[in-house]
C-alpha positions in Angstrom: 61.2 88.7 110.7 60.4 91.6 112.9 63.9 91.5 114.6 65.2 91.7 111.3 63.4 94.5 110.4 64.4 96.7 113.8 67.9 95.8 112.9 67.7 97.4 109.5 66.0 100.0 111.2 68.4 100.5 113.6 71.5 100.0 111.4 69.7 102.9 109.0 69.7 105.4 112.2 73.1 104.7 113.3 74.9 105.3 109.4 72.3 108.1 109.0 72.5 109.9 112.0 76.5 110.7 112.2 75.8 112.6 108.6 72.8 114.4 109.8 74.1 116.0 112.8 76.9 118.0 111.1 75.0 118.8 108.0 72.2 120.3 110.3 74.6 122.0 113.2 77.0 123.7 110.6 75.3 124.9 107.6 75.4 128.2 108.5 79.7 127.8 108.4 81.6 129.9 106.4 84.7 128.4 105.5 88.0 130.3 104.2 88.9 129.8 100.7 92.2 128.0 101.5 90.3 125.8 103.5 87.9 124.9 100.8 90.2 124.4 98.6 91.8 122.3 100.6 89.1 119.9 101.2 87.8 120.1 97.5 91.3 117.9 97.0 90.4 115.1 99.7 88.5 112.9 97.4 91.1 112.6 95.1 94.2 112.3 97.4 91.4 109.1 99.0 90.5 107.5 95.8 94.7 107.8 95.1 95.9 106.2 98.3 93.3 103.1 97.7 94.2 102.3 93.7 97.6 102.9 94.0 98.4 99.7 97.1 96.2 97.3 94.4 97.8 98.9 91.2 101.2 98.3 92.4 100.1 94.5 93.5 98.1 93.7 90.3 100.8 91.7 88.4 103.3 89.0 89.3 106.2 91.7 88.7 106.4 95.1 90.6 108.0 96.4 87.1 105.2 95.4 85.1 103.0 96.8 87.4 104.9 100.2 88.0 105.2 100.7 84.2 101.4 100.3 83.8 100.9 102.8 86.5 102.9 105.1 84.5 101.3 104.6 81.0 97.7 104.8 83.4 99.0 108.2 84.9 100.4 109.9 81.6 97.2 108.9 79.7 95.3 110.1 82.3 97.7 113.6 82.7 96.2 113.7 78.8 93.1 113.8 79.9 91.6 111.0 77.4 88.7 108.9 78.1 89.1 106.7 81.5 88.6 103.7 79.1 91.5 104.5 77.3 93.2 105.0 80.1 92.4 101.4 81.5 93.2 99.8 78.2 96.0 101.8 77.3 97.4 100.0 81.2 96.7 96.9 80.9 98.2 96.9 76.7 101.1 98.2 78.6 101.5 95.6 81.4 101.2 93.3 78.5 104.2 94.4 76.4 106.1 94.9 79.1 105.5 91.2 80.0 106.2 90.0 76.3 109.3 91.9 76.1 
C-alpha cells in the first residue's frame, strides 16, 4: 500500500512539476500582442484538429458525415446553443441517411 502511495506521489511531481517551472521562471515575460494573439487561437485550432478525424468517421458514409459537419459548423457560425448545434447534426446525418 505504501508503494502505491509513492507512486501517486511520484506520478503527481512528475505532471506537476513540467507546469511549475515555466509558470514560475517566466512570469515576468512580456509578450507582443501578435504573439498573444496568436496563442489565444491554439485551443481552438487543438480542440478542431481532434473533433474533426472522429466527426468525419462517425457514420457508415463519409457524405452523411461531411453533411452533418456542415449543418454542425453553420449552426455553430450562428452562434446558437451548443445543444442545438449537436442536435441540429445528428437530425441532419439522419435525413441525409433517409433520403
Amino acid at each position: 500500500m505504501m508503494s502505491l502511495f509513492l507512486l501517486v506521489l511520484g506520478l503527481a511531481l512528475v505532471t506537476y512539476l513540467p507546469r511549475l517551472v515555466p509558470l514560475l521562471w517566466l512570469k515576468s515575460l512580456v509578450l507582443p500582442p501578435y504573439v498573444k494573439r496568436f496563442l489565444a487561437f491554439v485551443p481552438y485550432a487543438v480542440l478542431a484538429s481532434l473533433i474533426f478525424p472522429g466527426v468525419l468517421s462517425s457514420t457508415p458514409t463519409f457524405s452523411s458525415a461531411l453533411f452533418g459537419g456542415m449543418v454542425a459548423a453553420s449552426l455553430a457560425l450562428l452562434r446558437v446553443n451548443l445543444v442545438v448545434v449537436v442536435m441540429g447534426a445528428v437530425f441532419g446525418v439522419y435525413i441525409f441517411q433517409t433520403i
